[in-house]
N, CA, C and O of each residue as an XYZ file, in Angstrom:
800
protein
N      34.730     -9.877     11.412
C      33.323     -9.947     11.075
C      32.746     -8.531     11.084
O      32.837     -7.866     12.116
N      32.177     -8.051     10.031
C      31.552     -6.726     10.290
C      30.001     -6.629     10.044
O      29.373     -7.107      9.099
N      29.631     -6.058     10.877
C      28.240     -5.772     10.711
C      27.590     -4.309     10.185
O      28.277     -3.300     10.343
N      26.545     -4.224      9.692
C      26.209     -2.857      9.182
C      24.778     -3.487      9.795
O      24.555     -4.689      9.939
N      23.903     -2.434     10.107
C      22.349     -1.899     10.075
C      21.510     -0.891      9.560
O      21.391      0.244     10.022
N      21.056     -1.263      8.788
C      20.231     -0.483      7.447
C      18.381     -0.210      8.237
O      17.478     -1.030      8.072
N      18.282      0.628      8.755
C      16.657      0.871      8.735
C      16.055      1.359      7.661
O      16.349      2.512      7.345
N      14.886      0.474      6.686
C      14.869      0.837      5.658
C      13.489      2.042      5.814
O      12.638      1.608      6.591
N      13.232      3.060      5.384
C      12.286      4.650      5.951
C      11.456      4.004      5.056
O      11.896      4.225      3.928
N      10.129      3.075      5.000
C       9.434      2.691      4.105
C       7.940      3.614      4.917
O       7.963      4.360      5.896
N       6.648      3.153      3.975
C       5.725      4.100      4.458
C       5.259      3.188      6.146
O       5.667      2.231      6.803
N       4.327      4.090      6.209
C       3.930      3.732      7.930
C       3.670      2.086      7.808
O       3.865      1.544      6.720
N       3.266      1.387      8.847
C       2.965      0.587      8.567
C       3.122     -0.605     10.169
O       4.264     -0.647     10.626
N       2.366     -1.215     10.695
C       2.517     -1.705     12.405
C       3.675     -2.842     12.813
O       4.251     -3.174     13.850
N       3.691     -3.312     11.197
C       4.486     -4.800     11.437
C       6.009     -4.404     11.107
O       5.993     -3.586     10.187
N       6.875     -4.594     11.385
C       8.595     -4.350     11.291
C       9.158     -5.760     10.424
O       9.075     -6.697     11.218
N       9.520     -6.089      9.525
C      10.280     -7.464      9.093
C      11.796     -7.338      9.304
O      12.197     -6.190      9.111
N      12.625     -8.119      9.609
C      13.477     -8.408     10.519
C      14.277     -8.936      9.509
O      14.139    -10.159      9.481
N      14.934     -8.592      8.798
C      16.209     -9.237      7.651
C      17.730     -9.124      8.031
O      18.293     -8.061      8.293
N      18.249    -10.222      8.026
C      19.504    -10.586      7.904
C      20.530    -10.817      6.815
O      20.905    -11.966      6.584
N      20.821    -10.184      6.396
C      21.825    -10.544      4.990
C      23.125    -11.130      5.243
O      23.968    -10.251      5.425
N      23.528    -12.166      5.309
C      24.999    -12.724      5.617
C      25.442    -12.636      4.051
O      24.954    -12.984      2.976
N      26.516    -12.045      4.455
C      27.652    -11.767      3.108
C      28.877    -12.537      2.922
O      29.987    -12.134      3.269
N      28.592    -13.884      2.251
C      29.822    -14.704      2.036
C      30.945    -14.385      1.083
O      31.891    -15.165      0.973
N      30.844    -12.806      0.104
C      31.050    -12.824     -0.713
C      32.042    -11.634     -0.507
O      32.729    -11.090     -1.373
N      31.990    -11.428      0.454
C      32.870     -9.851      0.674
C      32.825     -9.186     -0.149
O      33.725     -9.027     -0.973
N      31.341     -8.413     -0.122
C      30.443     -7.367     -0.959
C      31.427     -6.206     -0.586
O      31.844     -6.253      0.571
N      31.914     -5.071     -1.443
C      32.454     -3.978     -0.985
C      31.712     -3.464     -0.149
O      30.531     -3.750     -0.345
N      31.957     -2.616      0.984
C      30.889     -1.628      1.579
C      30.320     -0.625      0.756
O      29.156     -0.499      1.136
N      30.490     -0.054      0.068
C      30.457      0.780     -1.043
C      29.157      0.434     -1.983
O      28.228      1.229     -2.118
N      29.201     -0.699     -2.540
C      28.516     -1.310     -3.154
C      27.316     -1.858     -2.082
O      26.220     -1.302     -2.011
N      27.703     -3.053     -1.249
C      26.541     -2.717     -0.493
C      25.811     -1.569      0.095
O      24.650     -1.715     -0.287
N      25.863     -0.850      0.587
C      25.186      0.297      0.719
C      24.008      0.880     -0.473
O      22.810      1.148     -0.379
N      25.068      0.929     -1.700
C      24.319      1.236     -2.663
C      22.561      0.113     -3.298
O      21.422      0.263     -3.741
N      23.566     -0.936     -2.874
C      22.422     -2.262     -3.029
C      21.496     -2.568     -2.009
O      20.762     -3.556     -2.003
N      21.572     -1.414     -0.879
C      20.204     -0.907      0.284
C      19.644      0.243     -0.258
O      18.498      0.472      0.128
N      20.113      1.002     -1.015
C      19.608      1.958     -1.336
C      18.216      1.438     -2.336
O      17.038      1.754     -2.170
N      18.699      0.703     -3.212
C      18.090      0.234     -4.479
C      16.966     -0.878     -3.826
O      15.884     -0.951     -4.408
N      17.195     -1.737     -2.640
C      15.939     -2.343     -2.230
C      15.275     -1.611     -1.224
O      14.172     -2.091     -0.963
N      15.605     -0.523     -0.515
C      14.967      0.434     -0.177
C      13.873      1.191     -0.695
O      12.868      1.547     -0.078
N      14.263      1.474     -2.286
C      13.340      2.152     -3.124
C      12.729      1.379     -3.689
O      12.258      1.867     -4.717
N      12.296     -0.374     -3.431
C      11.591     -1.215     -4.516
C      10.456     -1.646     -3.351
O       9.278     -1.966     -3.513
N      11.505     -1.498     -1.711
C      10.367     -2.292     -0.997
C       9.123     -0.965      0.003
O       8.176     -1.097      0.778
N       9.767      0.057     -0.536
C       8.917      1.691      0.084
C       7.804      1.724     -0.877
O       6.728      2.065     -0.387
N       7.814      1.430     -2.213
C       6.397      1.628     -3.175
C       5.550      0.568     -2.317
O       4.348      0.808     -2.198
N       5.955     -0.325     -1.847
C       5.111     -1.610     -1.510
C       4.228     -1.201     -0.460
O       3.019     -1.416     -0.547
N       4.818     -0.544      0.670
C       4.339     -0.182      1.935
C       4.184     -0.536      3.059
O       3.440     -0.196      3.979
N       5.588     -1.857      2.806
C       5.924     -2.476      4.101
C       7.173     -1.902      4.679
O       8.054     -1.301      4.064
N       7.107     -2.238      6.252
C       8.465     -1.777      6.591
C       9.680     -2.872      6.887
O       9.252     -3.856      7.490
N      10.847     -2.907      6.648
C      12.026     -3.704      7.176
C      13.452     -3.185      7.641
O      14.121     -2.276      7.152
N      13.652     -3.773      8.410
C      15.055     -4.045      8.962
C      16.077     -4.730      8.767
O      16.293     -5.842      9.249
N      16.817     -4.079      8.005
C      17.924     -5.049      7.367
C      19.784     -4.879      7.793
O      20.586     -3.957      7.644
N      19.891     -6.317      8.385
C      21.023     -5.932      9.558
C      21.967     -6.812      8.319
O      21.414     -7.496      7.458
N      23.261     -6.669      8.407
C      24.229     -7.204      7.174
C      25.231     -8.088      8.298
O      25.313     -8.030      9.525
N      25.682     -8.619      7.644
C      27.076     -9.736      8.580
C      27.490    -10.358      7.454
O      26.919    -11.111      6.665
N      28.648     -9.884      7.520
C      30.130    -10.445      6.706
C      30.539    -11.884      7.188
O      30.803    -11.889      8.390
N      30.648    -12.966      6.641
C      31.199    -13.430      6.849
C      32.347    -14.555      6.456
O      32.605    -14.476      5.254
N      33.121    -15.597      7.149
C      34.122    -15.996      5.939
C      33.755    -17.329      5.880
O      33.590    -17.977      6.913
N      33.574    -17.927      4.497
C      32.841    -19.256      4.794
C      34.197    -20.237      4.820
O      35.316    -19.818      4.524
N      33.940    -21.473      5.184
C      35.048    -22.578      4.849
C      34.774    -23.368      4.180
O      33.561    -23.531      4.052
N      35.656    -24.252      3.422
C      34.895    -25.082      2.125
C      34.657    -26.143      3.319
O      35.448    -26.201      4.260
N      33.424    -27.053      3.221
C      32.670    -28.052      3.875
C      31.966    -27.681      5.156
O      31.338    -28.437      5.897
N      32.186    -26.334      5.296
C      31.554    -25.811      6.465
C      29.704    -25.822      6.283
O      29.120    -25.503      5.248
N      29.298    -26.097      7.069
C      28.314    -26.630      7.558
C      27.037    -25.090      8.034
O      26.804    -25.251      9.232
N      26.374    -24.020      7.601
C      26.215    -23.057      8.281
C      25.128    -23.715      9.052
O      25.121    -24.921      8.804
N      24.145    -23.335      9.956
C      23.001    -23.487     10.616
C      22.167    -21.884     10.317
O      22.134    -20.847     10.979
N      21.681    -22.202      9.278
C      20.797    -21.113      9.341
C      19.777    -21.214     10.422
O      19.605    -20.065     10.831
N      19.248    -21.794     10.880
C      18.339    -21.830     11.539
C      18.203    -20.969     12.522
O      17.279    -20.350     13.049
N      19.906    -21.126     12.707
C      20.123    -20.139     14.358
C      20.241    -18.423     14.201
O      20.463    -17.527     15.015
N      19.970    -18.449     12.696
C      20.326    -17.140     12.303
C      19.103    -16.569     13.125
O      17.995    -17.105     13.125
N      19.477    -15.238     13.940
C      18.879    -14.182     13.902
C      17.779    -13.525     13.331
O      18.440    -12.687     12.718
N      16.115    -13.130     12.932
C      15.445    -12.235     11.857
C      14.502    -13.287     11.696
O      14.503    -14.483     11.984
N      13.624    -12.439     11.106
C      12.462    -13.237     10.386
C      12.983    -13.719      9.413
O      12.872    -14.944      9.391
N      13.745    -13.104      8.215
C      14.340    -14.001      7.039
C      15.815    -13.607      6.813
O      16.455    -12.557      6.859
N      16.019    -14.616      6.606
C      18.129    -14.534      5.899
C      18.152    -14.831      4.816
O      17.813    -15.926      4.368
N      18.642    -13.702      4.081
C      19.033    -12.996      2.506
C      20.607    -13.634      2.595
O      21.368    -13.237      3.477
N      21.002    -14.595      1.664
C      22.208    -15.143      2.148
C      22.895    -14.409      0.772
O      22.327    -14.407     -0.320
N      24.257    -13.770      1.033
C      25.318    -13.585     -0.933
C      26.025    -14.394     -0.355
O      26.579    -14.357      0.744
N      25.972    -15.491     -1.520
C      27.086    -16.638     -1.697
C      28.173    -16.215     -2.800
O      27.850    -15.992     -3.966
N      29.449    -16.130     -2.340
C      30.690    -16.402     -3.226
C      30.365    -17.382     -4.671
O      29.279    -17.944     -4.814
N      31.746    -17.504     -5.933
C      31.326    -18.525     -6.545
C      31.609    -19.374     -6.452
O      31.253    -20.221     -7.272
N      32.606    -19.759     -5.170
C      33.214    -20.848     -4.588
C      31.845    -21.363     -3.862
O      31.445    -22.401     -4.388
N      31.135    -20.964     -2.933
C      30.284    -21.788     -2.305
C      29.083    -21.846     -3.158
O      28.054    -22.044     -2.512
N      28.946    -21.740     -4.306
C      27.951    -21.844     -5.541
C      28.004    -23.067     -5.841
O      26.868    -23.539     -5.883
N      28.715    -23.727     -6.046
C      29.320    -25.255     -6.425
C      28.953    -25.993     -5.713
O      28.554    -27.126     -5.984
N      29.026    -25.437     -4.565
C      28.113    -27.021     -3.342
C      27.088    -26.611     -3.690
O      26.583    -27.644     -4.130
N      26.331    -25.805     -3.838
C      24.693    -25.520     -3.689
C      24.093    -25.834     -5.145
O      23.182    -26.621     -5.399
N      24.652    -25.218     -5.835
C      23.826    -25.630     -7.495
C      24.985    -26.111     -8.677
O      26.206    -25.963     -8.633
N      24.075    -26.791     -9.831
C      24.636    -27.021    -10.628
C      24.283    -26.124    -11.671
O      25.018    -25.810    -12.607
N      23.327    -25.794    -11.503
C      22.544    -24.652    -12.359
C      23.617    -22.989    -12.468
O      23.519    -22.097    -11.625
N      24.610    -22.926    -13.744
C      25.529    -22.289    -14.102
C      24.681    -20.915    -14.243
O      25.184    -19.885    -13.795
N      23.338    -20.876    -14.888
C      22.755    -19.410    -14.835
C      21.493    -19.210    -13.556
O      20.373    -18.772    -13.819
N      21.852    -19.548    -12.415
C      20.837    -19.547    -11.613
C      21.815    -18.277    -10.355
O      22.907    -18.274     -9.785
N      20.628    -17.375    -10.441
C      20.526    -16.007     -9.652
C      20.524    -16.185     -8.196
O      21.278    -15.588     -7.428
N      19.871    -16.812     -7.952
C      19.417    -17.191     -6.343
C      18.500    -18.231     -6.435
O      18.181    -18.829     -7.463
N      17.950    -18.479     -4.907
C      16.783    -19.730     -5.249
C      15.974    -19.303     -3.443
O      16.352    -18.424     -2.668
N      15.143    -20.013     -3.310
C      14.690    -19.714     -1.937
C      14.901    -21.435     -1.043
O      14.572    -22.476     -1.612
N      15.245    -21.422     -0.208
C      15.525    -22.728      0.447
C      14.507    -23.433      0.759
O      13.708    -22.840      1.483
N      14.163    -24.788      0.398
C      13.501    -25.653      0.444
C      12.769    -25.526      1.733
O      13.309    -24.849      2.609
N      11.297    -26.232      2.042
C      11.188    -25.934      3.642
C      10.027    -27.568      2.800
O       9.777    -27.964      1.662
N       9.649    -28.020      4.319
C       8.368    -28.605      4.580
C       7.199    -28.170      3.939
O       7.114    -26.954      3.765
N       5.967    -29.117      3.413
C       4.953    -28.546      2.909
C       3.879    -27.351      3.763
O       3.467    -26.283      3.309
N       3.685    -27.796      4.764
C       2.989    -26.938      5.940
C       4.234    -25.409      6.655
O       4.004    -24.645      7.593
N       5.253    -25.460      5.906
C       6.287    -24.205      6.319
C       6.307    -22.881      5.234
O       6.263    -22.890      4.004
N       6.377    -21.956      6.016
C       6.745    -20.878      5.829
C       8.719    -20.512      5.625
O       9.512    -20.326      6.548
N       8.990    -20.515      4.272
C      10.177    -20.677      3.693
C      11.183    -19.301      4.319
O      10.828    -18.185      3.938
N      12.189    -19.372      5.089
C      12.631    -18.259      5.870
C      14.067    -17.820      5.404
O      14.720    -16.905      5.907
N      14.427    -18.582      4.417
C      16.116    -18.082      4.203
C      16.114    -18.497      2.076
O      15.743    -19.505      1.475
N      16.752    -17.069      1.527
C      17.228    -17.525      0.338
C      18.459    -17.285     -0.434
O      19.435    -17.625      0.235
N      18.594    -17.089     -0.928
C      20.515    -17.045     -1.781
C      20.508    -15.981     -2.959
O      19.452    -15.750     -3.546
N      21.431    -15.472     -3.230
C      21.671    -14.756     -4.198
C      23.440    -15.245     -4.493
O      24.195    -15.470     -3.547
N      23.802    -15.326     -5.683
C      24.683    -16.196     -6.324
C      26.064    -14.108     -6.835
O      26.136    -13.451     -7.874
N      26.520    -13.992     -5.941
C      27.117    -12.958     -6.358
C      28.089    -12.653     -7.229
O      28.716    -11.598     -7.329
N      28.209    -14.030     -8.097
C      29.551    -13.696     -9.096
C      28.427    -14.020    -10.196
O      28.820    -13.934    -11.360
N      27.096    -14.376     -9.998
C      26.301    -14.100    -11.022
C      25.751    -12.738    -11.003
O      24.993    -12.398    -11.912
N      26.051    -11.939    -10.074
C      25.504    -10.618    -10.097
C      25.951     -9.901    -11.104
O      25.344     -9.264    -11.966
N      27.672    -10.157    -10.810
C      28.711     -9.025    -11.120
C      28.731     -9.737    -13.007
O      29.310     -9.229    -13.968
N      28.145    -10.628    -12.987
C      28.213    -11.282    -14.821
C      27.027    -10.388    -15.548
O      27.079     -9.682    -16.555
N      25.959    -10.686    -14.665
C      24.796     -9.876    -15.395
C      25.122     -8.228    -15.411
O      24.799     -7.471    -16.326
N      25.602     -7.973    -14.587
C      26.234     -6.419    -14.545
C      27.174     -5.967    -15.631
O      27.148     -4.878    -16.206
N      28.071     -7.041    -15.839
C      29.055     -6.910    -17.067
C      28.273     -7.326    -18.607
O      28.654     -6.912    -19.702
N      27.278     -8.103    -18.406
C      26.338     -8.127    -19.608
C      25.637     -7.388    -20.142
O      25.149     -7.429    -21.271
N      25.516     -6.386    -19.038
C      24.014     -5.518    -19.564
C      24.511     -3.726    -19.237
O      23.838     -2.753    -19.576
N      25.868     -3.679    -18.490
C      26.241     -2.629    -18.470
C      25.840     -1.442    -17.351
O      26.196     -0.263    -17.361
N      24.634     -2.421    -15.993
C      24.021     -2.052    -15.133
C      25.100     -2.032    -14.214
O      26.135     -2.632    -14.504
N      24.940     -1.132    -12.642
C      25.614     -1.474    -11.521
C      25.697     -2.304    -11.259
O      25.182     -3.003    -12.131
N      26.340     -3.315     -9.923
C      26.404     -4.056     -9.418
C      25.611     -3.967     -8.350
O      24.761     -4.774     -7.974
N      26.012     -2.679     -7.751
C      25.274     -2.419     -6.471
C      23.334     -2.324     -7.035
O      22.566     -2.300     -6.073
N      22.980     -2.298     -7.774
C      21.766     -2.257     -8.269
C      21.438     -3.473     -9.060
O      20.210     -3.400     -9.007
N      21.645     -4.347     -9.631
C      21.618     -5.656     -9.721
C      21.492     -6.531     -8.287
O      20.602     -7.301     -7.924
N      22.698     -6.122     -7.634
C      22.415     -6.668     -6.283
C      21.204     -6.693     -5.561
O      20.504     -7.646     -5.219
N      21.026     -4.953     -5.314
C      19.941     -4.684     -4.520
C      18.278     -5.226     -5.423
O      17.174     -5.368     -4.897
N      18.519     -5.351     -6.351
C      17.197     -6.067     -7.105
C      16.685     -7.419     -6.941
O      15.610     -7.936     -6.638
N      18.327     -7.950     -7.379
C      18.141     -9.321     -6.837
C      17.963     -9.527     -5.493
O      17.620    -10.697     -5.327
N      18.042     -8.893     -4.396
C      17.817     -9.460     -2.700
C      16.346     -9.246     -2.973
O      15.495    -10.053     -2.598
N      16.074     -8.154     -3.627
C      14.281     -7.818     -3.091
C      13.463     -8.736     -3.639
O      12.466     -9.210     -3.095
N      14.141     -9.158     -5.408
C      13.595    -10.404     -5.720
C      13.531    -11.725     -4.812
O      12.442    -12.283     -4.673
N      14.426    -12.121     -4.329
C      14.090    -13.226     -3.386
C      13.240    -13.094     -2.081
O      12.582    -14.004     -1.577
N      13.342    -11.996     -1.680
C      12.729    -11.666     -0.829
C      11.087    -11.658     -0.865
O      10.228    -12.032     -0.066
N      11.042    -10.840     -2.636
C       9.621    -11.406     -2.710
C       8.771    -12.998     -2.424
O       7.694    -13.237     -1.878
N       9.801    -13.903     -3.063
C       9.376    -15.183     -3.294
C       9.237    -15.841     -1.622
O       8.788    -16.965     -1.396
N       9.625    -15.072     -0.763
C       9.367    -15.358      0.738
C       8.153    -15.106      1.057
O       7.406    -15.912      1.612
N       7.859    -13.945      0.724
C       6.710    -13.263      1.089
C       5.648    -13.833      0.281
O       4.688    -14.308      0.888
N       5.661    -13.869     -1.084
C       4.485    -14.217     -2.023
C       4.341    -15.620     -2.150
O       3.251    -16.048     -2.531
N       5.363    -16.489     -1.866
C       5.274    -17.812     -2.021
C       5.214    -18.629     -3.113
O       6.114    -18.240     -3.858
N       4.731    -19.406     -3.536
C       4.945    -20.234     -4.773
C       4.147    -19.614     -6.159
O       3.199    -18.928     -5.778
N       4.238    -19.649     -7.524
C       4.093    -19.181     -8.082
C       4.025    -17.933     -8.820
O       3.425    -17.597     -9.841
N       5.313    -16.957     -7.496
C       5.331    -15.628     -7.641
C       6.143    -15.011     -8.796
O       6.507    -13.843     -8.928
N       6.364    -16.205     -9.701
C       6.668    -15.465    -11.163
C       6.012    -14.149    -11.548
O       4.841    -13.985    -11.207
N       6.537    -13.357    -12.109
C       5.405    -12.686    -12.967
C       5.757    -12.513    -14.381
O       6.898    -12.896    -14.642
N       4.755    -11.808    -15.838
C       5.675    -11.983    -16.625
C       6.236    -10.864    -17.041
O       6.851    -10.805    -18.105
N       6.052     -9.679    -16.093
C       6.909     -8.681    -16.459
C       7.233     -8.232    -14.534
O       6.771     -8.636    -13.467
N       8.228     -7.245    -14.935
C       8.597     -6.682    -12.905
C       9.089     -7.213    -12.534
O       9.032     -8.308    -13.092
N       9.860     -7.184    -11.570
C      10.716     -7.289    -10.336
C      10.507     -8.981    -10.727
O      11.205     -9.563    -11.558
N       9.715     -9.435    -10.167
C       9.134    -11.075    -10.263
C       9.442    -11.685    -11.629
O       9.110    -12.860    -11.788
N       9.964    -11.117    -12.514
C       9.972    -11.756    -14.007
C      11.144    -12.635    -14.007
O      12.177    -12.074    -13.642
N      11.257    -14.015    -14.363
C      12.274    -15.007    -14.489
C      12.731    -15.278    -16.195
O      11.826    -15.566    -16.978
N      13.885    -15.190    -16.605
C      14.446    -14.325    -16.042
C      14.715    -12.835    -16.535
O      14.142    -12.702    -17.617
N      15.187    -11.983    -16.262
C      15.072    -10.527    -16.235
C      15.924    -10.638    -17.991
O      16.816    -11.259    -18.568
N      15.049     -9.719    -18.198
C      16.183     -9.389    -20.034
C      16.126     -7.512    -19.794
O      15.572     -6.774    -18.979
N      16.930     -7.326    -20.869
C      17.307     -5.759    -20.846
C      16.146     -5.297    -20.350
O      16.466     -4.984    -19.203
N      14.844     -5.020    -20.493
C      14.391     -3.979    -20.101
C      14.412     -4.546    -18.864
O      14.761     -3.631    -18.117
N      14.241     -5.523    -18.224
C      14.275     -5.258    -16.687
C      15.421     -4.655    -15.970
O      15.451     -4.136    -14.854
N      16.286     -4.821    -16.779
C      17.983     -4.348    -16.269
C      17.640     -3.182    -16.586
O      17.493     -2.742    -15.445
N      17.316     -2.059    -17.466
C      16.780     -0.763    -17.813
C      16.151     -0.512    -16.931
O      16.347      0.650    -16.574
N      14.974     -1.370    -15.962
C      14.207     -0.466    -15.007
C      14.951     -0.285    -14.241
O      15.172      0.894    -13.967
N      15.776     -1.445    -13.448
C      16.860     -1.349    -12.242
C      17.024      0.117    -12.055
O      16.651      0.794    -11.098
N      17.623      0.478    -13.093
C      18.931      1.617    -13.325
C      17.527      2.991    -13.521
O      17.847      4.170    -13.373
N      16.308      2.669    -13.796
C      15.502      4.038    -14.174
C      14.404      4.252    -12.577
O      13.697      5.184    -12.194
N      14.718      2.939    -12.013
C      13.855      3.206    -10.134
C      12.600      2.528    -11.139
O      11.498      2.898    -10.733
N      12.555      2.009    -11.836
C      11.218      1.527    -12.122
C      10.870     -0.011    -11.967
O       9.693     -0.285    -12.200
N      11.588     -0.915    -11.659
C      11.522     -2.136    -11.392
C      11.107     -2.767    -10.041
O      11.897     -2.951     -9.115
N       9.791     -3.080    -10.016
C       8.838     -3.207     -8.771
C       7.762     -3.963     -8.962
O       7.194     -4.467     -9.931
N       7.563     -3.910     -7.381
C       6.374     -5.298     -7.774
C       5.326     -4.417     -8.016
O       5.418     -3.221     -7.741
N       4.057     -5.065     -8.650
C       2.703     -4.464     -8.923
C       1.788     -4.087     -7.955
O       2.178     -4.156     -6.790
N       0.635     -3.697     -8.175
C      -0.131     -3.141     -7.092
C      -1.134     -4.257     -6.364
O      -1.817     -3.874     -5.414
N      -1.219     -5.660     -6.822
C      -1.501     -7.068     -6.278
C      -0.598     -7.407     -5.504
O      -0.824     -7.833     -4.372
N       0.845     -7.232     -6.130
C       1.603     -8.035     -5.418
C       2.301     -6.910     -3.910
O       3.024     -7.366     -3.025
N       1.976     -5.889     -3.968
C       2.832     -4.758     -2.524
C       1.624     -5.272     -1.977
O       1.807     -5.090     -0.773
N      -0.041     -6.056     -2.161
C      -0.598     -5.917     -0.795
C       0.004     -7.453     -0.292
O       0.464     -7.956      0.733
N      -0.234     -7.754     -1.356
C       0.594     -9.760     -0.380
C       1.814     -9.601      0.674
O       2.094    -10.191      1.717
N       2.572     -8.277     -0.239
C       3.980     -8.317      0.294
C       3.685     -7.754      1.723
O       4.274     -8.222      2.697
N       2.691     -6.659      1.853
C       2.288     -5.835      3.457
C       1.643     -7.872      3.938
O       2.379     -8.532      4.671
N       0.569     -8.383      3.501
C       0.314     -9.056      4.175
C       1.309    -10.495      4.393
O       1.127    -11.410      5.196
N       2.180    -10.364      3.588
C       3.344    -11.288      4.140
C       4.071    -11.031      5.065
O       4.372    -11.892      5.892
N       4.514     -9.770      5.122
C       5.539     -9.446      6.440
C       4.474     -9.569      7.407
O       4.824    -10.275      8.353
N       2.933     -8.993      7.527
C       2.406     -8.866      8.408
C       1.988    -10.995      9.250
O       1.716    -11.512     10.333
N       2.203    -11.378      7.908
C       1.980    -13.040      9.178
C       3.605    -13.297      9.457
O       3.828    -13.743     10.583
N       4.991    -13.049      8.455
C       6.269    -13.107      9.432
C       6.259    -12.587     10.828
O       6.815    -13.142     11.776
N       5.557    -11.438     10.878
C       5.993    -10.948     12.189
C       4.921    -10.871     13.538
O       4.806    -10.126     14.511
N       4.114    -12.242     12.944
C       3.137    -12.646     13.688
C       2.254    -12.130     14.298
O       1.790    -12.492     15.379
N       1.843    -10.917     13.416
C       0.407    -10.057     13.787
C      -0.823    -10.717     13.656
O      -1.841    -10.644     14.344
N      -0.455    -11.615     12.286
C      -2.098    -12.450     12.398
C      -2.854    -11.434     11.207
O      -3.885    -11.816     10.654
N      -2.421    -10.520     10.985
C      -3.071     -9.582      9.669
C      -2.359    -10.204      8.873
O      -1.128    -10.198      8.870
N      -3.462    -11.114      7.730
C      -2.954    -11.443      6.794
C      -1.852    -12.844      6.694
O      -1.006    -13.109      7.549
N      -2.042    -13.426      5.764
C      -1.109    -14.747      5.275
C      -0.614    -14.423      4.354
O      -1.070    -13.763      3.421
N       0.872    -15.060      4.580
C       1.173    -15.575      3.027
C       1.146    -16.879      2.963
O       0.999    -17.665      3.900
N       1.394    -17.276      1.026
C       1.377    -18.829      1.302
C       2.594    -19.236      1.501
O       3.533    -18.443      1.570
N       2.754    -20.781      1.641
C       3.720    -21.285      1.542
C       4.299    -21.467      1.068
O       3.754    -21.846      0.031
N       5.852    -21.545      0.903
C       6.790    -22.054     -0.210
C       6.275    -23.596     -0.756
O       6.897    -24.174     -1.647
């Protein structure tokens, strides 16, 4: 099992968000790294700060995880394309955010990593930057909550060349509406009470 810890140097800011990335997918180190680099630079324009701790791990087919017990304010899960098959049927689906209760705050979502490495081979982008786009994308939909489509940026469903063009140019980010939700989302994760987000 290996672990990495990423402190991401975002601007000042009182509240800390607490991320867990479990890696079912045996992400190279190499590549991950690079795919902290890239949500590093999407979630620093915003002006929140996070902590993002990584754990490798090996899944079993019918294995059962308990996220619940996970560690962090939220778990960024990379699923293999073997454990894609229990979870969706949906052949072009990126990630998704995990279902919660109507009155809940949605705490764990997925990123589909052999859909990473497809869109990467489609469009001629990194992996490690596809990656790191896609975590921050889900990550948004934690923070911003339901309807956080947008129809262009980071938030756009789903991404066509030019969004794969910003990836790769540092320009693919959320807007200047959506970095204050995102400060006031981490700020009710980490239970300051400054600020809500909504619910999933």
């Amino acid at each position: 099992m290996r672990f990495l810890i990423f402190m991401l140097p975002l601007a000042a800011s009182a509240q800390v968000l607490n991320v867990t990335v479990l890696d079912y997918a045996d992400v190279p180190a190499a590549t991950m790294s690079d795919a902290q680099e890239v949500f590093t630079a999407i979630y620093r324009k915003t002006g929140g700060r996070v902590v993002w701790r990584v754990e490798t791990r090996v899944w079993q087919p019918g294995e059962r995880v308990r996220l619940a017990d996970v560690p962090g304010d939220i778990v960024l899960r990379i699923c293999s394309e073997e454990m894609a098959k229990g979870l969706t049927r949906r052949e072009s689906l990126m990630g998704y955010v995990q279902p919660v209760a109507e009155n809940e705050l949605a705490r764990v979502a997925t990123v589909f990593y052999h859909r990473v490495e497809e869109l990467k081979g489609a469009t001629g982008s990194a992996t490690s930057q596809v990656l790191g786009a896609a975590l921050a994308h889900e990550l948004g939909h934690l923070l911003l909550g339901k309807g956080a489509h947008s129809r262009a940026g980071i938030m756009r469903c789903p991404w066509d060349t030019g969004e794969l063009r910003a990836i790769h140019q540092g320009r693919l980010v959320f807007d200047r509406v959506q970095s204050v939700l995102i400060v006031n989302g981490i700020a009710a994760r980490t239970n300051s009470g400054a600020g809500a987000a909504r619910p999933n």
